[in-house]
N, C-alpha and C positions, 0 to 999 in steps of 0.2 A: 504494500500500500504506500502508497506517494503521501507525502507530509510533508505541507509547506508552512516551514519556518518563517518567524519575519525575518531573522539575520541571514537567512541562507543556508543555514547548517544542513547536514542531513539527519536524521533520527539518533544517532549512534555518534555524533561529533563532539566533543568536547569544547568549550569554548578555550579561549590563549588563556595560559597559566603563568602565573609569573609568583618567585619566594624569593625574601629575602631576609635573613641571616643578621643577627647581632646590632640590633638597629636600635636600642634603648642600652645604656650604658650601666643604668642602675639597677636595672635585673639583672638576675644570675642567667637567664637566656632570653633571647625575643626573637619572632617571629613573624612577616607578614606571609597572607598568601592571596591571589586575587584569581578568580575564575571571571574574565569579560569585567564586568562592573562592579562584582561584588569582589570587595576588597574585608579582609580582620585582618586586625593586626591581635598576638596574645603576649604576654608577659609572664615569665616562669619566678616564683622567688622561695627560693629552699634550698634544700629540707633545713625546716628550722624546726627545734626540738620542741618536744610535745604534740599533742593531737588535739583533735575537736573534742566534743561532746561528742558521746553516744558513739565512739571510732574503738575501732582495737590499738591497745596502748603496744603490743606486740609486735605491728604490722605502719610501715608506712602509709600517711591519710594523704590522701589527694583533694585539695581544696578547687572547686571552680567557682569564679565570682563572672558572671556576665552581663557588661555594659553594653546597652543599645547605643545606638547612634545619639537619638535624642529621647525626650522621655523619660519614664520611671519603667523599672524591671517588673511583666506581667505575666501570664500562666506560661502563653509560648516560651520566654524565655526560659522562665524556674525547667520547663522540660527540658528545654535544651540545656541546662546546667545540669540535669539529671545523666541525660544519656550523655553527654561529654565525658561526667565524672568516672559512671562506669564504664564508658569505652576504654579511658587511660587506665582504670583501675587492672584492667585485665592484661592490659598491654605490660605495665610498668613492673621492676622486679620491687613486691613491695616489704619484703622479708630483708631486705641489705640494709634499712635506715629506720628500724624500728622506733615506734614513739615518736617522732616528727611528723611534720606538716608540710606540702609542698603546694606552693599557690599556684594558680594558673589563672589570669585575669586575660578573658578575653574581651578585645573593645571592638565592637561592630564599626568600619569607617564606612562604608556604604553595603548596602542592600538590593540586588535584583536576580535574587534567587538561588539557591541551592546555600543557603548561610549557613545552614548546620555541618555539612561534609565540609566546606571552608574551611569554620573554624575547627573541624578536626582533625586537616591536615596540617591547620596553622598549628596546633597545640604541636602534633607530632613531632617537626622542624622546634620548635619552642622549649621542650623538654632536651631532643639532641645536642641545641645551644646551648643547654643548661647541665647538660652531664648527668643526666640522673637515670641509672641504670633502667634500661628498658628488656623484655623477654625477645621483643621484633617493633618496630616499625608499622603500620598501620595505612592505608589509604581511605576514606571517603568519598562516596557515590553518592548521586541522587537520580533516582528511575522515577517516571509519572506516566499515568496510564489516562490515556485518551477514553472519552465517551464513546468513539468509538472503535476503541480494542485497541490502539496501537500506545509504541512504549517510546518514549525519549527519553534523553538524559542530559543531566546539568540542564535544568532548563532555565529562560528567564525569569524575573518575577512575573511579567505579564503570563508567560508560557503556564506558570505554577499554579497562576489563580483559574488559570480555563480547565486544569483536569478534576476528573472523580476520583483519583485514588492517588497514592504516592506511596515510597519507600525508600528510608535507609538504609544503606548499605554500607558496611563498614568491612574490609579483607583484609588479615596480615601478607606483610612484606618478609616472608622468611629469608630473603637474599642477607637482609639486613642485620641477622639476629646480633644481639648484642653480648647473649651469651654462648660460647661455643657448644658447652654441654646439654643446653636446650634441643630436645628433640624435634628433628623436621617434622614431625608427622603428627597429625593431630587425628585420634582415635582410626590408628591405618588410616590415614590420607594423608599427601603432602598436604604442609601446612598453606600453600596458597592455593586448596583446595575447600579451606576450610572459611567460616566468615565469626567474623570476632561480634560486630553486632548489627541489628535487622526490625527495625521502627516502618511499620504502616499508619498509615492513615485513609481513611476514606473506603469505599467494596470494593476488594478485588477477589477474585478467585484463585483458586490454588495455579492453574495450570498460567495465569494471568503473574503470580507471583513468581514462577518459576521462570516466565519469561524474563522476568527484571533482572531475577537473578544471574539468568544467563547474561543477558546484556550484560549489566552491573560489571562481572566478573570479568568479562573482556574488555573493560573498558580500564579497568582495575589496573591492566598492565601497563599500560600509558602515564596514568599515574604515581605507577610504583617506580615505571624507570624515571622520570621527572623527579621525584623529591630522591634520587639515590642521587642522580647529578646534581640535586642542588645542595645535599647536603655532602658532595664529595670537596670542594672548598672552602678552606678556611681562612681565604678572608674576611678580616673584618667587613658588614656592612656588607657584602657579597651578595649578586642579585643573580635569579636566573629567570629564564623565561624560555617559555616554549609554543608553537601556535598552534 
C-alpha cells in the first residue's frame, strides 16, 4: 500500500539523526539527540550516595526528572518518566554502586513526534558520557498504525495525532555490551533478538503488533549503528549526524 507522507519519507524511513556528546560541563555526562524536529537534550548526575524512598538501599536507584518545553509536568509526562526509569533500570548494571542515586534530567527542546524513543536514546548517549556501568546499550522506536492497516515509523507530531494505535519499542545493542561476561543471548536468543521494553497505546491486534514489531526491529539496526558511531568519539562536545 502506497503512503503518502507530507515530508516524502516512505513508510519504513527514518527521519536525519543527529547526537551530541559532553555538551553541559557541570554534569557528570550530557547528551542531545534530534530525530527531524524533535530535539532532548538529558543531563546524567551520579551516582551520589544514598537512595530515594521506597528504593533498594542494596541496588543502584535511577532517578528520572522530566522537563517539558514549556508548562508544568502532567500525566503524559509522569508516564514517560515511568517507562524511561525502567527502560534504564534494566539496561544499567545496578548491583556495582549500591545505595546511591543516579539522576537523569531530561529537558524536552522541541516537540514533533516520536519524544519518548528520543529521549531514550538521549539518556543512553547520556549515561555513556557519564561512565556509569551499563549491561548493553539500548535503541528506541516508535511504530503507528494507520486507520487503515498500514505501519510507519518515527513519525511527525502531525503524522502521531492522525493514527489509532501506536507502540514503543525499545531493542538492546548487544554489539555494545559493557560487560564482557554478560551473556549474548537472552532466554536462547541472540540478544538483538530480544526487546528490552514494548508500551501501546490505542486497538491494535496481535498480528497488527507483530507487524510493528517487525518493522520496529529493522529499523532498530540503523539506529544501533548510528549511536555506536557516535558514541565511538571522544571528543569533547562531539557531534554526529546521519540522514
Amino acid at each position: 500500500m502506497e503512503v503518502d507522507r507530507t515530508d516524502g519519507r516512505t513508510p519504513n524511513q527514518l527521519r536525519p539523526l543527529a547526537c551530541s556528546r559532553r555538551i553541559l560541563h557541570r554534569a557528570h555526562g550530557s547528551a542531545s539527540w534530534s530525530q527531524g524536529d524533535t530535539k532532548v537534550l538529558v543531563a546524567v548526575y551520579g551516582p551520589k550516595a544514598g537512595t530515594k524512598k521506597n528504593e533498594n538501599p542494596e541496588k543502584a536507584c535511577i532517578e528520572v526528572v522530566w522537563k517539558p518545553k514549556t508548562g508544568q509536568i502532567g500525566k503524559p509526562e509522569r508516564e514517560f518518566e515511568m517507562i524511561l526509569k525502567r527502560t534504564l533500570q534494566s539496561i544499567c548494571v545496578l548491583t556495582v554502586n549500591p545505595n546511591t542515586t543516579t539522576s537523569v534530567i531530561v529537558q524536552v527542546v522541541h516537540d514533533d513526534g516520536a519524544l519518548l524513543p528520543c529521549a531514550i536514546n538521549a539518556a543512553c548517549a547520556a549515561l555513556v558520557d557519564a561512565g556509569i556501568p551499563m549491561k548493553h546499550l539500548a535503541v528506541a522506536i516508535f511504530c503507528c498504525l494507520a486507520e487503515s492497516g498500514y505501519v510507519i515509523l518515527d513519525p511527525t507530531k502531525l503524522e502521531e495525532q492522525k493514527m489509532k494505535a501506536f507502540v514503543y519499542l525499545v531493542f538492546p545493542n548487544s554489539i555494545l555490551s559493557v560487560l564482557p561476561e554478560v551473556s549474548s543471548t537472552m532466554k536462547g536468543e541472540p540478544m538483538e533478538h530480544g526487546i528490552i521494553t514494548s508500551v501501546t497505546h490505542g486497538a491494535m491486534s496481535e498480528n497488527d503488533y507483530f507487524l510493528c514489531l517487525e518493522r520496529g526491529r529493522a529499523a532498530s539496526a540503523k539506529l544501533s549503528d548510528f549511536l555506536r558511531r557516535s558514541l565511538q568519539s571522544k571528543v569533547p562536545g562531539d557531534s554526529s549526524k546521519a540522514g
